[in-house]
C-alpha positions in Angstrom: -5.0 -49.0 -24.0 -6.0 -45.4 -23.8 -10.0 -44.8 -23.8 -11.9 -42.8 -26.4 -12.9 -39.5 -24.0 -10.9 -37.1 -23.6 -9.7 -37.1 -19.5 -10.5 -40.7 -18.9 -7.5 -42.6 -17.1 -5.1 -45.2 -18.6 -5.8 -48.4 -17.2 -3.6 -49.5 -14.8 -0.3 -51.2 -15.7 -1.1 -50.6 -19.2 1.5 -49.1 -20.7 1.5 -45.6 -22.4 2.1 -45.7 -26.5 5.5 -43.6 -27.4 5.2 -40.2 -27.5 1.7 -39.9 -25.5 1.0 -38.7 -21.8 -2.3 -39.6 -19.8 -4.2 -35.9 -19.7 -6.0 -35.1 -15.9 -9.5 -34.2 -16.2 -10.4 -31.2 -16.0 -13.8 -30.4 -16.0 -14.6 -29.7 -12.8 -15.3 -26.0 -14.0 -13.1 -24.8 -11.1 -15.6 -25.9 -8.3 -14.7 -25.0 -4.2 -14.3 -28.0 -3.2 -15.3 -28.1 0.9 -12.7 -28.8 3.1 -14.1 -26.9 6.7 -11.3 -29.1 8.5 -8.6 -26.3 7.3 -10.8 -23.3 8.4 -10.8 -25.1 11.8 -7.1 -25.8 11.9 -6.2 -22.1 11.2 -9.0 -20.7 13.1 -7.6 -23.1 15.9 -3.7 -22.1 15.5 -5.0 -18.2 15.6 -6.7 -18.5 19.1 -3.6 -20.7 20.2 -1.4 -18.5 19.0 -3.6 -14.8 20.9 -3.4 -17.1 24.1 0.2 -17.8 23.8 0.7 -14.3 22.9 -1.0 -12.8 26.2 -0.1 -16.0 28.5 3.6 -14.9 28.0 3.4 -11.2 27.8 3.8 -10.1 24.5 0.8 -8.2 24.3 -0.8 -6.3 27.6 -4.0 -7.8 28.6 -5.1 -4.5 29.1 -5.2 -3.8 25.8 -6.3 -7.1 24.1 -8.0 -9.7 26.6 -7.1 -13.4 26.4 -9.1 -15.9 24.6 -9.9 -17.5 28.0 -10.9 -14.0 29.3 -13.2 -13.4 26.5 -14.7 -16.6 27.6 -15.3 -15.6 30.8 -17.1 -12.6 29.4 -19.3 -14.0 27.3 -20.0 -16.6 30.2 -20.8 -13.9 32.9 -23.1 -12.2 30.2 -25.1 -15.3 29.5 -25.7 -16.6 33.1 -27.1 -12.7 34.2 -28.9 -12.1 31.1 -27.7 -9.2 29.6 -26.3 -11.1 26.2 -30.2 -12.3 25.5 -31.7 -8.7 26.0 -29.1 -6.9 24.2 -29.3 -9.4 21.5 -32.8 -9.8 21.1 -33.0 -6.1 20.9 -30.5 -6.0 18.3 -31.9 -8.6 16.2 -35.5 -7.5 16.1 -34.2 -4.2 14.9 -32.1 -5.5 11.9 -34.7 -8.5 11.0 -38.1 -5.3 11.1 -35.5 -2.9 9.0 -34.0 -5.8 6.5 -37.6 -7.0 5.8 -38.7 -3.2 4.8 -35.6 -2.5 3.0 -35.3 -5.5 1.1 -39.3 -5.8 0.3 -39.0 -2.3 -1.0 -35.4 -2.3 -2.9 -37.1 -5.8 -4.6 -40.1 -3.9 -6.3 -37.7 -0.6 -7.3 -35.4 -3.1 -8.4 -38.0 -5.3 -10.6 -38.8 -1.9 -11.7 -36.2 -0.5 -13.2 -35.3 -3.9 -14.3 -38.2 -4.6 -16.5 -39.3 -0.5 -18.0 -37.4 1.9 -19.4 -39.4 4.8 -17.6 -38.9 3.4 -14.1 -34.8 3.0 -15.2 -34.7 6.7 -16.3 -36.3 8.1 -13.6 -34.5 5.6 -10.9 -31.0 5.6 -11.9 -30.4 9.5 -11.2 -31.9 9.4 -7.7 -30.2 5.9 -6.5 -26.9 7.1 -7.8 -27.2 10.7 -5.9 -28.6 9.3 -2.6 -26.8 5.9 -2.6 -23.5 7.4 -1.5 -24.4 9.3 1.6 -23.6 7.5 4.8 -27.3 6.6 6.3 -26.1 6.8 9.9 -26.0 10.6 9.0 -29.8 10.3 8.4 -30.5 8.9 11.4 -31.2 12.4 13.4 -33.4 13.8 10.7 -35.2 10.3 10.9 -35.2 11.0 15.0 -36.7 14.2 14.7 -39.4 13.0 12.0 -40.2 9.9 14.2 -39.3 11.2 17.7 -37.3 8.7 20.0 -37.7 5.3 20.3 -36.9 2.2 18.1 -39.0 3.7 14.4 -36.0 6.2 13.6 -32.8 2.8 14.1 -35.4 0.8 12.0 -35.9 3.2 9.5 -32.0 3.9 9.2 -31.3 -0.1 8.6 -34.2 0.0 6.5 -32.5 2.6 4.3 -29.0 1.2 4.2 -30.6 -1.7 3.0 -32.4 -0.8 0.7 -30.6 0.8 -2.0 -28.0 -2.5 -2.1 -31.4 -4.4 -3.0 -32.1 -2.0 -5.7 -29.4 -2.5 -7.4 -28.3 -6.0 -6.8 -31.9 -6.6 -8.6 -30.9 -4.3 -11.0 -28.2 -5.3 -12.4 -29.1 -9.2 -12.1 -32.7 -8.6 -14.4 -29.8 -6.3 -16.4 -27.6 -9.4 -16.8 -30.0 -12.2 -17.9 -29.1 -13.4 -21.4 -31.2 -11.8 -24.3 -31.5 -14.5 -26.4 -33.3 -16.8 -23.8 -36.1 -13.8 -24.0 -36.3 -14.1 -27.8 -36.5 -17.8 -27.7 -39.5 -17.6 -25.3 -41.1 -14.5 -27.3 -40.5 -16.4 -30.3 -43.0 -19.3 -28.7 -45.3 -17.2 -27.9 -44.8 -17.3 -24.1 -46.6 -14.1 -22.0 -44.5 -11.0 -20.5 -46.0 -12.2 -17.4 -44.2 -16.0 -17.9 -41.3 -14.5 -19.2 -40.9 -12.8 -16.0 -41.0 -15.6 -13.8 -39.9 -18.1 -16.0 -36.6 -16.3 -17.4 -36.0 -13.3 -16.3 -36.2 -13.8 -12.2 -34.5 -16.9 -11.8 -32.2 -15.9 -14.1 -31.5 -12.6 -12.3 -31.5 -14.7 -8.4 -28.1 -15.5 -8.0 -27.4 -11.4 -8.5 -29.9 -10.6 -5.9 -29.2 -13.6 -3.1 -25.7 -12.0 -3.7 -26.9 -8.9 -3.0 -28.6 -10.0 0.4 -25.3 -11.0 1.8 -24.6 -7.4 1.3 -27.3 -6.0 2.8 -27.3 -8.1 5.6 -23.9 -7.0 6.4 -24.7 -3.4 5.9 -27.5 -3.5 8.8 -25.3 -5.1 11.1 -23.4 -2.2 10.4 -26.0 0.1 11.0 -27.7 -1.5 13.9 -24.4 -1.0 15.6 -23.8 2.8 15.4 -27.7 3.3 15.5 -27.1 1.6 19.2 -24.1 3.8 19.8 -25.7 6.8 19.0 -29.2 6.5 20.6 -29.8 3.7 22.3 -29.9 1.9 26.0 -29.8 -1.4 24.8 -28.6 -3.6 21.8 -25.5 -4.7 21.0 -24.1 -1.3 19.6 -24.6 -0.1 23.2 -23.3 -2.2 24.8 -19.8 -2.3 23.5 -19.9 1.6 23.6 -20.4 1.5 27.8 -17.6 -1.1 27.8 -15.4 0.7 25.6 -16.6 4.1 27.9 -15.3 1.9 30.9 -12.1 0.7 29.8 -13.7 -3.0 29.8 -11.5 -4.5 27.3 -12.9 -8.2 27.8 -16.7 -7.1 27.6 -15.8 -5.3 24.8 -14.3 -7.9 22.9 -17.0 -10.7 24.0 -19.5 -8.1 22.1 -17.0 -8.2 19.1 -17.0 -11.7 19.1 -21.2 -11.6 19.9 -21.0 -9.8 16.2 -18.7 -11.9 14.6 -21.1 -14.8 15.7 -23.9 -13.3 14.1 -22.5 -12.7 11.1 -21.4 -15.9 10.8 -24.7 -17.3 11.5 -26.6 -15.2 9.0 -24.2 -15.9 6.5 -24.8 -19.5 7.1 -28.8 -19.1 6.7 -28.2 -17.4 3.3 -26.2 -20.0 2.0 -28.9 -22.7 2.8 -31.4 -20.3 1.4 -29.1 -20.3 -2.0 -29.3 -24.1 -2.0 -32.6 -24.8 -1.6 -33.2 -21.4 -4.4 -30.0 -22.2 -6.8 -30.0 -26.0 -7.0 -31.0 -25.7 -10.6 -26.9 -24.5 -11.3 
């Protein structure tokens, strides 16, 4: 016989009364469900597919390298050393400009969040200097700073910092007003409201907005590096690109892709361990 809740499954063998039809649950609130083994299937088929492609032909290796060639790249770049100093490089220049942009766009952000004031007088100037490309900045920023690493920090730091702004924004902007008048309505303090209500409320809109950021100064980093730099990962792929070096070039493509990957994969354990209330 048919159970009570609404969902529940018809015990087996049982059969249906005329005129009824078992309903599937559907509650699941249209959760991803993981499944990595069909990212690794296509992601296999792809590469497969590129060495197939090259191994026969189709495509001049000149002008996009094997898979096994990359390979051999990124090989020959480990064992001598050069992928660890360019990386390095590049990472302590988007972790120092991250950290400033991020710690800054945060307290602007909170800002214009919480007061009126700050909102009036913030909105105008994010929304004029927000659009212009930052890499532009950077030699204004050179000739402020001089040469050397301040001027590609400060750019990243810059990039990053107005995606912060108003990812916080816009989350503090978002939160519920009624969960504000229920806690004014006990009695609770602005200051508990604020990290009560309002900035857990407002975390999933600024997590999402570090996944932005992040990927904005990897962008940077890398034409900071192509414009002025010996080493880092922007400069290298311009000297193999200058060279005609179409497997270094891509092993510093791949290098990237890696890296994003890799931060994206820290942020999302950093939303678990922050978001495990949802």
């Amino acid at each position: 016989m048919l159970e009570d809740t609404i969902g529940t499954k018809v015990a087996t063998g049982t059969p249906q009364p005329a005129g009824r039809r078992e309903v599937a649950f559907r509650g699941g609130g249209f959760l991803p469900e993981p499944n990595s083994i069909h990212s690794w299937i296509a992601f296999a088929v792809v590469i497969a597919l590129w060495q197939v492609a090259i191994t026969r032909r189709w495509i001049d290796p000149v002008f996009l390298p094997s898979p096994v060639a990359i390979c051999e790249a990124l090989w020959n770049l480990a064992i001598s050393g050069d992928l660890w100093r360019h990386l390095s490089i590049s990472l302590m220049r988007i972790g120092s400009g991250w950290v400033i942009g991020t710690g800054l766009g945060l307290v602007v952000g909170i800002a214009m969040g919480l007061w009126s004031v700050t909102r009036a007088v913030g909105m105008p100037m994010v929304s004029a200097i927000y659009p212009i490309p930052k890499i532009a900045l950077l030699p204004l920023f050179i000739l402020w700073l001089g040469i050397g690493e301040s001027p590609k920090i400060v750019t990243i730091a810059s990039g990053v910092f107005f995606p912060t702004i108003i990812a916080t924004f816009s989350g503090i902007d978002s939160v519920p007003r009624n969960l504000i008048r229920m806690a004014q309505s006990f009695n609770i303090p602005v200051s508990g409201i604020i990290w009560k209500i309002i900035l857990p409320s407002a975390l999933p809109g600024i997590l999402a907005g570090f996944r932005i950021s992040m990927a904005t100064a990897l962008l940077l980093v890398v034409t900071a590096e192509m414009i002025g730099a010996q080493f880092g990962i922007g400069a290298f792929l311009l000297t193999a690109g200058n060279l005609m070096q179409t497997d270094d070039l891509m092993a510093g493509v791949v290098i990237l892709s890696i890296l994003g990957l890799s931060i994206g994969a820290i942020l999302t354990m950093v939303e678990k361990a922050f978001l495990s209330w949802r």
